[in-house]
N, C-alpha and C positions, 0 to 999 in steps of 0.2 A: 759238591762244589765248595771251591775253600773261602772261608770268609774276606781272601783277600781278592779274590775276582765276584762275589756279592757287593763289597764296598765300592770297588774301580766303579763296579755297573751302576751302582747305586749315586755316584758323585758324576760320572759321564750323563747320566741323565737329568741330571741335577742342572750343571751346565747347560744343556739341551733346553731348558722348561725355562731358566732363569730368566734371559731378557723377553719370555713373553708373559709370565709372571709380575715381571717391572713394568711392563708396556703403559704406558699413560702416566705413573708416575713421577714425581720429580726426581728421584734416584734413578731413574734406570742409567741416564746414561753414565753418571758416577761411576754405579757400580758394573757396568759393563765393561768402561775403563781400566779397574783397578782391577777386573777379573782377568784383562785382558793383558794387565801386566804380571799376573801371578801365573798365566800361562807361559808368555815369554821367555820370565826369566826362570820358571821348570823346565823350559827347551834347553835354554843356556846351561843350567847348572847339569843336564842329563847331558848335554853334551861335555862335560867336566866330567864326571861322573865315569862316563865311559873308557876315559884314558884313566885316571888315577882307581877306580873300583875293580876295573877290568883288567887293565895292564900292568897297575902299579905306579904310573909316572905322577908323578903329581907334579902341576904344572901350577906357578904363580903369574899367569902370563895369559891368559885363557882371552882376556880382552882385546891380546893384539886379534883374535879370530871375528870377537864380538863386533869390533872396532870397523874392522876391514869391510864386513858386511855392510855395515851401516853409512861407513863412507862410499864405498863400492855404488853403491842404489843411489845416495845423494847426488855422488858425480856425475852419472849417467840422468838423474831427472834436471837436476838444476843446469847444470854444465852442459851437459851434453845436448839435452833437449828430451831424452827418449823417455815414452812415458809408458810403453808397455810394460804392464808390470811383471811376468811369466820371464819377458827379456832382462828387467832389471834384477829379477832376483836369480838370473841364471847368471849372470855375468857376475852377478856379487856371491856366489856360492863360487864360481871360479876361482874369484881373486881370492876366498877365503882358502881355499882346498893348497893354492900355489902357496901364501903366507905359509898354514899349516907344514904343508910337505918340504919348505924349507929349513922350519922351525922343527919340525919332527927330526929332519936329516942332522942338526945339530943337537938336539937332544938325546936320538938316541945311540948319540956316540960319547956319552957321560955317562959318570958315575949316578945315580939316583939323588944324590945332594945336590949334585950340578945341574940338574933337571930343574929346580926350583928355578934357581939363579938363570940359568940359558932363559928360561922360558917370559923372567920375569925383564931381563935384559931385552929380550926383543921387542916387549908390548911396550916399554918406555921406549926404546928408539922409535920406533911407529908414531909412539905419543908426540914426543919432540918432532918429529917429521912435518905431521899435520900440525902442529903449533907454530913453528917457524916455517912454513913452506914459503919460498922467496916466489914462490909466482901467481900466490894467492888463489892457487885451485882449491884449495880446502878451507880459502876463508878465516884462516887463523886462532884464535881463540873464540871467534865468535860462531863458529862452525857453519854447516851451510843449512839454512833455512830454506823450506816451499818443495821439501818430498814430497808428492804430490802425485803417486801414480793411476794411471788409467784402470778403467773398470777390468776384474781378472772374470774372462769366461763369463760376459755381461754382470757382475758381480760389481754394486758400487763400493771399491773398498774406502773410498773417502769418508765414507756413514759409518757411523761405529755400528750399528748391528751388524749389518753385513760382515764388514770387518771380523767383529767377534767370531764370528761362526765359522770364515777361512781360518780363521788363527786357530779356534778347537778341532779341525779338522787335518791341519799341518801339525800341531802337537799330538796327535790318536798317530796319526802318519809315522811320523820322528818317533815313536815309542817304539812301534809295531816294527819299522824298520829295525832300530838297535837292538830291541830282543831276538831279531833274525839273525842280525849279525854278530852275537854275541854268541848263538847256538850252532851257528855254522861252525866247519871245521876251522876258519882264518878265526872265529872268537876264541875254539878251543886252543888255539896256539897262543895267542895273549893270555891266557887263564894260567895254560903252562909258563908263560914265561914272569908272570907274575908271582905265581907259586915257585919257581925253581928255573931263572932263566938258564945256570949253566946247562943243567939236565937237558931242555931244550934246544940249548946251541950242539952240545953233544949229539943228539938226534938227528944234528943233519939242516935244523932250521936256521935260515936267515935271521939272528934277531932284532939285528938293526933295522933292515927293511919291514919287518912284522911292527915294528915300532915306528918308524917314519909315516908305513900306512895307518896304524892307531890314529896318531895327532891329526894326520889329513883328514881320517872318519872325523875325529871329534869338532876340528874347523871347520866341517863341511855344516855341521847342525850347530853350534856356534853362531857363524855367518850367516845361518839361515833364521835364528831370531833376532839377528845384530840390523839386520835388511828390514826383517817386521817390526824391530822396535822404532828405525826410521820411519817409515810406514805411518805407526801409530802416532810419532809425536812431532813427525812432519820435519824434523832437523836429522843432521848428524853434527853431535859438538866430541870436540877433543875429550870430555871426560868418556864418552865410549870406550875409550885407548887406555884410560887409567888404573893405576893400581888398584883403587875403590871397588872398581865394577870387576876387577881380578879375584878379587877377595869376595865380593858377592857369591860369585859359583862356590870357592870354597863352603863359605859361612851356609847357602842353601843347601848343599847336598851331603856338608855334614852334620847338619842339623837333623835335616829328614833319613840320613841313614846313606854309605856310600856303597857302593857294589848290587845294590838293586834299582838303579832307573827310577821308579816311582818313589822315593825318600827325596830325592831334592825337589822336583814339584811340590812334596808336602813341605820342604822346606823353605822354598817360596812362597809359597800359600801363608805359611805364618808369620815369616818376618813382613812380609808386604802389609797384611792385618794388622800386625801390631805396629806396622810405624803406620798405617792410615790412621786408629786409631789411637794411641799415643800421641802421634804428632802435634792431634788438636789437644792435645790436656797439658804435656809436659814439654819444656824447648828440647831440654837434656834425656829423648825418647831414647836415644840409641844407647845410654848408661844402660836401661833396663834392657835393652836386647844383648847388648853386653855383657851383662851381668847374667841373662838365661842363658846365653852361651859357655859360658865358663863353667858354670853349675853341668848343664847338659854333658860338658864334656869330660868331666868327673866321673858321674854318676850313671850317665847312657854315653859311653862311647864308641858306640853303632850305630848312634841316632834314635829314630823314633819308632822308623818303621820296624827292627825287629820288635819293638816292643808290643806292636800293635798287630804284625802279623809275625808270632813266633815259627810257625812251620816252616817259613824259608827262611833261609839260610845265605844272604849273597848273589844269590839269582835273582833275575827279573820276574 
């Protein structure tokens, strides 16, 4: 067994024990919180991860997916009335998959420079959308408050225990899925056309459409933490939509290492740590995550995880 499935097993269980470990204490819910947001935005940054590690595209736009989700669930609880939440997060993986496969259909008919730019271009249009929207469905800069959805499968998600343990269970999910579908044949054609797209178009393969379907993959798991971050923190505000939270996926999943899935979880895991704890010492936290980034990317510029698991190689 390789020390990198002892460690997964050893940190999944970790997870497992933690909020009953905290039970009665004054941290638990803190730290159930902020566990639940290192999970989150591990979904987010693997759903990043899988277009730019896998395919190659690297996308500065990832938020219009994050964004969509998260307005998508708002609309339907506040607006709409509907408080099922299996229905809200199906409607909001929808809208996220349509966003994606329009936004794939434009990228991946660019050069790889234009990829940045398409991508980065779309998530600010969305942004301005929901910031000036004239008929005040999105609430405008103040975003929409009272996400609020009904219990999943008798499950009270409004309790953050509860909570926690869907969301570690949708993250184990999201993993397990993209490692399938990165070893299925449709991953091995991304792998090729990441490593050698002409070779691949040569072969016979669609590479536009292998690429339009990528970004949809990668919106669908996007959208699907953009919906639980709503969930968690009860709003969808216009910064979902922003370049900030575009840059987030980058910054996590090349921190924790890209073309392996589990490196941007570790790379949420630490930036979220250090600005919890930093934030309360220093106002100027993000100097120093700055400044480990720069350093990191000098010095490990594959991130952490080969560091930590040398046997693989770019695989999950």
């Amino acid at each position: 067994m390789s020390r990198r499935v002892v460690v997964g097993a050893v940190l999944l269980a970790a997870a497992l024990v933690l909020p009953l470990a905290l039970a009665g204490t004054r941290y638990a819910s803190y730290v159930e919180h902020v566990v639940v947001q290192m999970m989150l935005m591990g979904l987010y940054a693997m759903a990043w991860d899988f277009l730019n590690g896998y395919v190659g595209m690297f996308s500065f736009g990832h938020a219009a997916f994050f964004g969509t989700g998260a307005y998508a669930a708002a609309i339907l609880v506040v607006r709409g009335g509907v408080t099922s939440a299996p229905v809200v997060l199906l409607a909001a993986l929808a809208a996220s998959v349509v966003v994606g496969t329009i936004v794939g259909f434009l990228a991946a008919r660019v050069g790889s420079v234009a990829i940045f730019l398409v991508t980065f271009a779309c998530a600010e249009a969305l942004y301005l959308l929901v910031l000036t929207d004239p008929r005040g469905v999105t609430n405008g800069d103040n975003g929409l408050p009272g996400v609020v959805p009904a219990p999943i499968l008798g499950v009270d998600v409004t309790r953050q225990l509860p909570f926690y343990y869907v969301v570690l269970v949708v993250v184990v999910l999201a993993y397990v899925a993209l490692v399938a579908i990165t070893r299925s044949q449709f991953g091995q054609v991304l792998l090729g056309i990441r490593e050698n797209e002409v070779r691949v178009r040569f072969a016979g393969y669609h590479v536009e459409q292998y690429k339009t379907a990528a970004v949809a993959v990668s919106a669908f798991f996007a959208g699907l933490a953009g919906a639980l971050n709503a969930f968690q923190e009860r709003i969808a505000s216009p910064e979902t939509l922003g370049w900030a939270v575009s840059g987030d996926a980058v910054l996590y999943a090349t921190l924790g290492g890209t073309g392996t899935l589990l490196g941007p979880i570790l790379g949420a895991g630490i930036v979220i740590i250090a600005r919890e704890v930093l934030s309360d010492v220093f106002r100027s936290w993000l100097i120093f995550i700055g400044a480990t980034y720069i350093v990191l990317v000098f010095f490990l510029p594959n991130g952490l995880y080969p560091v930590l698991f040398p046997e693989r190689r770019r695989r999950p």
